[in-house]
C-alpha positions in Angstrom: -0.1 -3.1 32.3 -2.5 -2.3 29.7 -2.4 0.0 26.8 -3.8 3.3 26.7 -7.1 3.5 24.5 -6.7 5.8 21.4 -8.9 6.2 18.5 -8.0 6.6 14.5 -10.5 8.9 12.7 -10.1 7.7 9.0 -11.0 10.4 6.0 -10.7 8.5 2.5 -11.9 7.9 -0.6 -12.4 11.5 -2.1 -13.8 12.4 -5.2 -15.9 15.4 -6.6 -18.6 15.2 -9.7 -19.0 18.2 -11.2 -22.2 18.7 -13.6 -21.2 19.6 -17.1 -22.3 23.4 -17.8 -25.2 23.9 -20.0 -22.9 26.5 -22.3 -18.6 26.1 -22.0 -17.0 28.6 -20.5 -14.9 30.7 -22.6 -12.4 28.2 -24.3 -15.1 25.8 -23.7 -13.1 23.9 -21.2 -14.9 21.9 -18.7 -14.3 23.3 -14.7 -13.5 19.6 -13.8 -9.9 19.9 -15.8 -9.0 22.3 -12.6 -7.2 21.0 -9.9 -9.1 20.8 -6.7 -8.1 20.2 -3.6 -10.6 20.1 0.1 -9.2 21.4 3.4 -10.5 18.7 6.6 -11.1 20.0 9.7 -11.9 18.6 13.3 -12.1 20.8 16.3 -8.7 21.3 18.3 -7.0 19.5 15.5 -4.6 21.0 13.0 -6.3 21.0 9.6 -4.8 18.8 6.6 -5.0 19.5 3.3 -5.5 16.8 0.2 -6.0 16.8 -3.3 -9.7 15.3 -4.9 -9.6 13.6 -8.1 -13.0 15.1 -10.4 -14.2 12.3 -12.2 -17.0 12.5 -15.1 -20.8 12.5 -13.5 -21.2 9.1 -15.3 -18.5 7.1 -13.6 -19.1 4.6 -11.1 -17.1 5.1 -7.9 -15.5 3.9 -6.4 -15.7 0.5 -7.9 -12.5 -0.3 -9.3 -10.7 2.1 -7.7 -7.8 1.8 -5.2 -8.8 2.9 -1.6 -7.3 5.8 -0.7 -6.6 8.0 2.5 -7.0 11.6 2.3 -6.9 12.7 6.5 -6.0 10.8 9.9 -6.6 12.7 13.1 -5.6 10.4 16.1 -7.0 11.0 19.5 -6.8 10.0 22.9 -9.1 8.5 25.3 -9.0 12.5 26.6 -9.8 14.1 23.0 -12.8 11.6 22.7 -14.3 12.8 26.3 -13.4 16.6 24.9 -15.3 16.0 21.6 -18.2 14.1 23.2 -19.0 16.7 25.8 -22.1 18.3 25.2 -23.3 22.1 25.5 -25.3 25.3 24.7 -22.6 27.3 23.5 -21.1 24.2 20.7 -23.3 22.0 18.7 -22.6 18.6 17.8 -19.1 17.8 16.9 -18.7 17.9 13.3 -15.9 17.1 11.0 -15.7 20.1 8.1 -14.4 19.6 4.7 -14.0 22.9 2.6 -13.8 21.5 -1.1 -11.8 24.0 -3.4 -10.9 24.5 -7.2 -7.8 26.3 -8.6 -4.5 25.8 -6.8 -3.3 25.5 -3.4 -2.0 28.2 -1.7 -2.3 32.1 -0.8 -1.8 35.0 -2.5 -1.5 38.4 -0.4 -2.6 36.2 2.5 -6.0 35.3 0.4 -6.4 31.9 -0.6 -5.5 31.2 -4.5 -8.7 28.7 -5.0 -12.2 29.1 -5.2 -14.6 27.6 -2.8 -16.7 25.2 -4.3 -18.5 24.1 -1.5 -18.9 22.7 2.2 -19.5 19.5 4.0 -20.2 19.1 8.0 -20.6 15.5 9.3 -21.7 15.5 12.7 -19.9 12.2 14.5 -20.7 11.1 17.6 -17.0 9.3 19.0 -19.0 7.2 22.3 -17.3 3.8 22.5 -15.0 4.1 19.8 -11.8 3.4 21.6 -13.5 -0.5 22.3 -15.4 -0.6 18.3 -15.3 0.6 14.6 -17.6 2.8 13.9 -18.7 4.0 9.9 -20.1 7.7 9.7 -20.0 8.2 6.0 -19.7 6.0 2.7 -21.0 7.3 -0.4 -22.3 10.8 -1.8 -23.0 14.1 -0.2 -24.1 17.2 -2.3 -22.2 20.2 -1.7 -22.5 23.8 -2.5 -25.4 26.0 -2.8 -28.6 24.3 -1.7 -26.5 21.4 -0.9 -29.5 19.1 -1.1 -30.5 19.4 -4.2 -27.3 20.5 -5.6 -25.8 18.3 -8.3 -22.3 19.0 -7.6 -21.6 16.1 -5.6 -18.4 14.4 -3.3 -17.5 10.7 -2.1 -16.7 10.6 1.4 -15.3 7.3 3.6 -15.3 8.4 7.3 -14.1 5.9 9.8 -13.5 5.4 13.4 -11.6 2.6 14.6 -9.7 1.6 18.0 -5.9 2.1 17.8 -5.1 1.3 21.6 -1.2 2.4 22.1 1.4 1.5 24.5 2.7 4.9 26.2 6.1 5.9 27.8 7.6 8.8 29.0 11.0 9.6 29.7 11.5 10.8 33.3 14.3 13.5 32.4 16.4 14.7 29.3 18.0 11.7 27.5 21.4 13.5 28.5 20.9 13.0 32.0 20.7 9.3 32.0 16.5 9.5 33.2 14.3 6.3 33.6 11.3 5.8 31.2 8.1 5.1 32.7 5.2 3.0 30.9 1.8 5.1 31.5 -1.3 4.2 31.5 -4.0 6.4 32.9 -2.7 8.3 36.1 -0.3 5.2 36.4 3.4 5.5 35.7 5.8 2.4 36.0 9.2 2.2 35.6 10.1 -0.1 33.2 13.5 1.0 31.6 16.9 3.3 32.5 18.9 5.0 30.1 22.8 5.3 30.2 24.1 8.4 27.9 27.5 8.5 27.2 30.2 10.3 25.4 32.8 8.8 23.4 36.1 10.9 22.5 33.4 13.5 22.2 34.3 17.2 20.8 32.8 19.8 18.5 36.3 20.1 17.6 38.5 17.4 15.8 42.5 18.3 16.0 42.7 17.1 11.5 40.0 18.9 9.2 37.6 16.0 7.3 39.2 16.8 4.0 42.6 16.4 5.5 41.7 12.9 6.2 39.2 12.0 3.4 41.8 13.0 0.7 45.4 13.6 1.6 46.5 13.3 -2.3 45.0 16.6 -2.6 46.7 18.5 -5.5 49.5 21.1 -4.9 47.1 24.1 -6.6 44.2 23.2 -4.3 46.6 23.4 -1.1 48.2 26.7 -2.3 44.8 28.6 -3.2 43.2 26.8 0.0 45.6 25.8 2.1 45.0 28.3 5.1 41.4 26.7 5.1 42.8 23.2 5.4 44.4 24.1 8.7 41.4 24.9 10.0 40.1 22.0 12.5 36.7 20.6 10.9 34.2 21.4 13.3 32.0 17.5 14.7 30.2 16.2 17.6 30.8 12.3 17.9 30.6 10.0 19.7 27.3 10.4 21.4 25.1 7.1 22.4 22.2 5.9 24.8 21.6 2.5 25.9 18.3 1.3 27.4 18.1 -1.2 29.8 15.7 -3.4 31.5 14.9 -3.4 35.3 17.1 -6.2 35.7 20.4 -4.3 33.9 20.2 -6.3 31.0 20.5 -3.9 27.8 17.7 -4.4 25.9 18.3 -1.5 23.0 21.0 1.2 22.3 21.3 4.4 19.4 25.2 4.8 18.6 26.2 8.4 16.8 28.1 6.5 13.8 28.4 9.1 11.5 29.4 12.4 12.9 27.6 15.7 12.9 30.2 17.9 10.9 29.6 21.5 9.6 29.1 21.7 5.8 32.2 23.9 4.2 32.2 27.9 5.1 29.4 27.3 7.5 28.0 26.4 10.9 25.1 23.7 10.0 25.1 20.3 9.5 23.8 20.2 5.8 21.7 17.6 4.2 24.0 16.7 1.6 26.3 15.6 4.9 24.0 14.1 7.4 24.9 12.9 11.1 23.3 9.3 11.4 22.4 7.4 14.7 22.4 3.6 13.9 19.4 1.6 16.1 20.7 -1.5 17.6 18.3 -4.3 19.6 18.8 -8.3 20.8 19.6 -10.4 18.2 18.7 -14.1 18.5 22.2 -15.4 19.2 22.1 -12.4 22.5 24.3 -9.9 20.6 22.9 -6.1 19.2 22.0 -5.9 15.7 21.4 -3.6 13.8 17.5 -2.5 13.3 17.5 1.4 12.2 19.4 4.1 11.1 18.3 7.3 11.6 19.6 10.3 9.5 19.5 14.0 10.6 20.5 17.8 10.0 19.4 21.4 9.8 17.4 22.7 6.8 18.9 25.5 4.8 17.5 28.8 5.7 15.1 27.7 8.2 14.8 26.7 11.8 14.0 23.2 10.9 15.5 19.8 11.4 15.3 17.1 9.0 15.1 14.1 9.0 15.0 10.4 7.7 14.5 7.2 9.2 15.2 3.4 7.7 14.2 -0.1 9.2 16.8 -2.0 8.0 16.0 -6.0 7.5 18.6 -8.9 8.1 18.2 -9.8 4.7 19.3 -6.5 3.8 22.9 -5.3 3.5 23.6 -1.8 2.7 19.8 -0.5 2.6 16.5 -0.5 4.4 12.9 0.6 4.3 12.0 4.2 4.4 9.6 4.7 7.1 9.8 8.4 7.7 11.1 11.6 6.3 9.8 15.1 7.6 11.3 18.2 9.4 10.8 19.7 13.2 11.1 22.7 14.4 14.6 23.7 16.1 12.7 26.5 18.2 9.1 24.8 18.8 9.6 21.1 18.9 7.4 19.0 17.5 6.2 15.4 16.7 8.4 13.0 15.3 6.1 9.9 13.6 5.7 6.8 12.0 2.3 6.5 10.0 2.3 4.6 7.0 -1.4 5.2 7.0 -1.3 6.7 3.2 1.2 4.3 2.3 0.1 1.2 0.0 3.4 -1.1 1.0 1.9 -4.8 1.3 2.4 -7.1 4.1 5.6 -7.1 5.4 7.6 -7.7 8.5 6.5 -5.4 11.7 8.9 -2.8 12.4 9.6 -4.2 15.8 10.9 -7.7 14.4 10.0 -9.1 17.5 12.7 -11.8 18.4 10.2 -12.6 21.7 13.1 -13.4 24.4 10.8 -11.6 27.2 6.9 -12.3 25.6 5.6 -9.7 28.2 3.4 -7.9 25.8 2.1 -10.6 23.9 0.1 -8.3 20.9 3.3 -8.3 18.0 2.5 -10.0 15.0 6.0 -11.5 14.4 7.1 -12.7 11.7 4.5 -11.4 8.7 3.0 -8.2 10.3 0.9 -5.5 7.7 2.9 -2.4 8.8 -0.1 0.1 7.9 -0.6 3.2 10.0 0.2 4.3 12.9 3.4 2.9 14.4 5.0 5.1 16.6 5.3 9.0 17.9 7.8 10.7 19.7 7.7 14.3 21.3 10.7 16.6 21.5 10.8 20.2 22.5 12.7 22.8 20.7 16.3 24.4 21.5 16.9 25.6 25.2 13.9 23.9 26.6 13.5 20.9 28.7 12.3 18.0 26.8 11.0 14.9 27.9 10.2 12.7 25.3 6.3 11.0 25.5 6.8 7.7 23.3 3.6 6.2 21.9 3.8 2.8 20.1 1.0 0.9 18.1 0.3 -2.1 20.2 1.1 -4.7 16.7 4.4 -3.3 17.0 5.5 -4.4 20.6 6.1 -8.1 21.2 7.7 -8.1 23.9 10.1 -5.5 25.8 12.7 -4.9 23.3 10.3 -4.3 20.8 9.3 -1.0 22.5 13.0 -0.4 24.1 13.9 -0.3 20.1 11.5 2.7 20.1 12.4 4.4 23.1 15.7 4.5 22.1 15.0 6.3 18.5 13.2 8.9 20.2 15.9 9.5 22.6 18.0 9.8 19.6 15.4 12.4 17.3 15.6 14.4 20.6 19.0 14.4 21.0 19.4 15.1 17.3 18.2 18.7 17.7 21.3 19.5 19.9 23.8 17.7 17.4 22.2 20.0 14.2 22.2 22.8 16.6 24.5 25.8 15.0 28.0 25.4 16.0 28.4 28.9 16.4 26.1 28.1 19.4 27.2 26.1 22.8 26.3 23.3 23.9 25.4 22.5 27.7 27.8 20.8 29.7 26.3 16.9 29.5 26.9 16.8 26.1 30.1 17.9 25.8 33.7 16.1 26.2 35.2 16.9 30.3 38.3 17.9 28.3 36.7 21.1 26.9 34.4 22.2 30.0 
């Protein structure tokens, strides 16, 4: 099957010129020594935020200067048709950029900077998922009068195809589901999952400082020692392996570091993360080890964070950070690879394609430029049913286990939210040991 057709709108290379006043103001300091900072919006998109560097009127830009990425809204072939539709009651569709002085943020719910001025570019998105398309590269005026004001801002605006393979899982990684590839209103099933539970508990019989340090001092067990009774509570043990249609396991996340409550409390802190270690084929037909993902529930907040590392052959005890954000335990969210703003040089593809089943045929094993988007996963939040939707960059997938790596890191962010979940809370019956139903 083919991939599904997205496109990668592309806002970059920012910078404001401010005209030097006629007469300083007050302490004669120049308004371009403030920090400003532009807020980018495109219709049913959340808007992102970036800083602009002000550089003197005189300067030549942006020759000489590193390209930079400010904004990247990602659409579908189903956001493009949205955006292109035309009628009376909405114009054009236009991307907005508010530019802004003074610092970020609100105070009494009213924004701390100043507005300095606006830019709308009208874009038209037709045949962008097949072409590259530039809508903007130089200066705009902004403000007042905009065209024939002298305060001024560079602006790179890009459209370019980012086709994507997309898979969905066809129930709750818990419940062993298949994962369909989609394409269109096509769904084919091209993998099964296996969850299972290994000496699983939320309780463990020893407490962790028991068995991390049983030279423990005699004034430590006497002023703590009923708390050292206390079992440590952990869930262990969890892990999912994907297979192929034929049976063949093609990719498996392994719970190798327990999810353990942090002292005097019910949350898995960041200071003690669970970790899921990634395994796919090796060359010599055993698993090794590609990722390791990190996770745990923020302090005072709903949130769960998280870190994720490729980890290289070459590399022993460390890897490559790829992502580090948070989720929401109550509203889900999007869990994403994008090294769009990143400046890391060529390097091996995240996939590390060892092509045993070349049924893709678009990775760029073995020197792959891992810029932008690589891959997304969906998870909903705490009580709901979730369903992951998997996208993956088409450079990134080789072959089957390059995207069977993927699928099963998503299934393990997803089933990361029910590992951080409070342990004051229950957990439903799949992911808990028979022995304590």
């Amino acid at each position: 099957m083919d991939p599904c057709p997205f496109v990668r709108l592309l806002v970059g290379n920012l910078a404001v010129k401010i005209p030097v006043a006629a007469k300083p103001v007050r302490s004669g300091v120049h308004p371009s020594t403030s920090p400003c900072y532009c807020k980018i919006r495109l219709k049913n998109f959340p808007c992102q935020t970036s800083l602009i560097p002000l550089i003197p009127p005189e300067t030549a830009y942006p020759d000489g200067n590193p390209q930079t990425l400010s904004a990247t809204f990602h659409l579908s072939k189903s956001d493009v048709d949205k955006l292109a539709v035309k009628s009376i009651f909405a114009g054009k569709t236009c991307l907005k950029i508010e530019i802004y002085t003074g610092r970020r943020g609100t105070t009494c719910g009213v924004n701390s900077g100043k507005l300095l001025g606006k830019v709308s570019l009208p874009l038209d998105l037709t045949g962008t998922e097949s072409r590259a398309v530039n809508f903007q590269n130089g200066w705009v005026s902004i403000g007042k009068g905009a065209k024939g004001s002298s305060t001024q801002m560079y602006l790179s605006v890009r459209a370019e195809p980012d086709p994507r393979f997309v898979f969905e899982f066809d129930g709750e990684p818990e419940c062993s589901p298949q994962v369909f590839q989609i394409q269109g209103n096509l769904r084919q099933p091209v993998f099964t999952c296996k969850f299972s539970l290994r000496n699983s508990g939320e309780w463990n019989n020893r407490s962790r400082s028991t068995q991390s340090d049983p030279s423990c001092s005699r004034s430590w067990l006497s002023s703590l020692g009923s708390d050292r009774e206390r079992p440590a509570k952990e869930r262990k043990g969890w892990s999912i392996t994907v297979h192929d249609l034929s049976g063949s396991r093609v990719a498996t996340a392994s719970m190798v570091t327990p999810f353990v409550a942090s002292p005097n409390s019910d949350r898995v802190s960041r200071a003690n993360p669970g970790a899921w270690l990634i395994l796919r084929p090796g060359g010599d037909g055993t698993l090794k080890p590609w990722g390791r993902l990190e996770a745990w529930r923020e302090r005072g907040g709903d949130a769960l964070g998280y870190r994720f590392e490729l980890l290289l052959p070459d590399m022993s005890n460390s890897g490559i950070l790829l992502a580090e954000s948070t989720l929401s335990t109550n509203r889900g969210g999007k869990f994403c690879i994008d090294l769009g703003r990143c400046s890391t040089p060529a390097g091996p593809s995240p996939a590390c394609s060892p092509r045993q089943s070349g049924d893709y045929g678009y990775g760029l094993w073995p020197l792959c430029a891992y810029r932008g988007f690589v891959m997304s996963s969906t998870t909903e939040g705490e009580g709901k049913c979730s369903r992951p939707v998997v996208e993956i960059g088409v450079q990134h997938v080789g072959c089957r286990e390059d995207a069977a790596a993927f699928v099963a890191l998503a299934a393990a962010i997803d089933l990361s939210i029910d590992a951080c979940k409070l342990f004051s809370q229950k957990l439903r019956k799949e992911l808990c040991h028979q022995l304590e139903l």
